[in-house]
C-alpha positions in Angstrom: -31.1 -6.0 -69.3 -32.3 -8.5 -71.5 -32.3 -12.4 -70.8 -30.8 -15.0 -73.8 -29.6 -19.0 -73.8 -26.7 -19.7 -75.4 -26.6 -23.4 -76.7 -23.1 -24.6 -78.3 -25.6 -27.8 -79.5 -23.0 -30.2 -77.3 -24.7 -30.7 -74.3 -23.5 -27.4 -72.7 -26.2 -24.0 -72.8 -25.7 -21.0 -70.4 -28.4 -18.4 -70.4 -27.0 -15.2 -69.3 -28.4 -11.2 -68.8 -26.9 -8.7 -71.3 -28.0 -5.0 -72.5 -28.7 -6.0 -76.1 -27.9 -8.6 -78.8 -24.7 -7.4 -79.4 -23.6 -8.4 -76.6 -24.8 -11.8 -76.2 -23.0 -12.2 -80.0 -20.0 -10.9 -78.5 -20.3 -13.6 -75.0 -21.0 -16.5 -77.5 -18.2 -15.7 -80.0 -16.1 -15.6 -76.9 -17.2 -19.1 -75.9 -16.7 -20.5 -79.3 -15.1 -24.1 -79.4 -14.2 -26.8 -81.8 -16.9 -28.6 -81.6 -18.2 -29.4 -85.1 -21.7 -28.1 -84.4 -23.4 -24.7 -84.7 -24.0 -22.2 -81.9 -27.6 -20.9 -81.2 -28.9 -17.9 -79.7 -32.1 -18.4 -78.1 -34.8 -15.8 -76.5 -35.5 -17.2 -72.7 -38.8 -19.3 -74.6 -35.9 -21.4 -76.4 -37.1 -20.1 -79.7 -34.0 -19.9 -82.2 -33.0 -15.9 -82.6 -29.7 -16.4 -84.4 -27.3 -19.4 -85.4 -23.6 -19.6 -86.0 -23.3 -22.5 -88.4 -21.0 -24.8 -88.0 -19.1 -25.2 -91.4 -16.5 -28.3 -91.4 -14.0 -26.8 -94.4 -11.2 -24.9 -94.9 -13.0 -20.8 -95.1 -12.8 -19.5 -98.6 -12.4 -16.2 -99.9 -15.6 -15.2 -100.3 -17.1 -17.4 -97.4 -18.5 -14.9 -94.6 -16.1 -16.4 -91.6 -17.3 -15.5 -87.6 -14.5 -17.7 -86.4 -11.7 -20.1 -88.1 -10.2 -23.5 -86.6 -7.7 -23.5 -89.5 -7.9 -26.0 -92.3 -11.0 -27.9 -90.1 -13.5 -25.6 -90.5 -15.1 -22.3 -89.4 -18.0 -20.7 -87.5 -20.0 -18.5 -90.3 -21.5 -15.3 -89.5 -24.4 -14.6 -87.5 -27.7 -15.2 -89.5 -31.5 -15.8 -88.4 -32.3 -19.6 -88.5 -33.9 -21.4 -92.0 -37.7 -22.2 -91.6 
């Protein structure tokens, strides 16, 4: 079992103790508000492993969608953070 914080970046993070990566993805995604802010997956240090940004549009075609809050915006894929 492996050890992961999951911060929705509102004030709420939950760590939790999953087999792999997948399924911390799979707890976050469940989790997954509107909230207008991106979710981060974080190694038990707090450094940044993965991030969910936060996109506040209607998804497009070709936009890589996670999950959709209709016309107010959209969670993209997972992706490792920007330096």
């Amino acid at each position: 079992m492996e050890k992961y914080i999951l911060d929705f970046n509102n004030g709420m993070t939950e760590e939790i103790e999953v087999v792999d990566l997948d399924a911390v993805k799979e707890a976050a995604e469940n989790e997954m508000a509107y909230t207008q802010e991106s979710v981060y997956i974080k190694d038990p240090e707090g450094r940044v492993l993965l991030v969910s940004r936060w996109n506040g549009v209607e998804a497009e075609d070709d936009d890589e969608v996670l999950c959709e809050f209709g016309t107010f915006g959209f969670y993209s894929n997972w992706e490792e953070p920007w330096n």
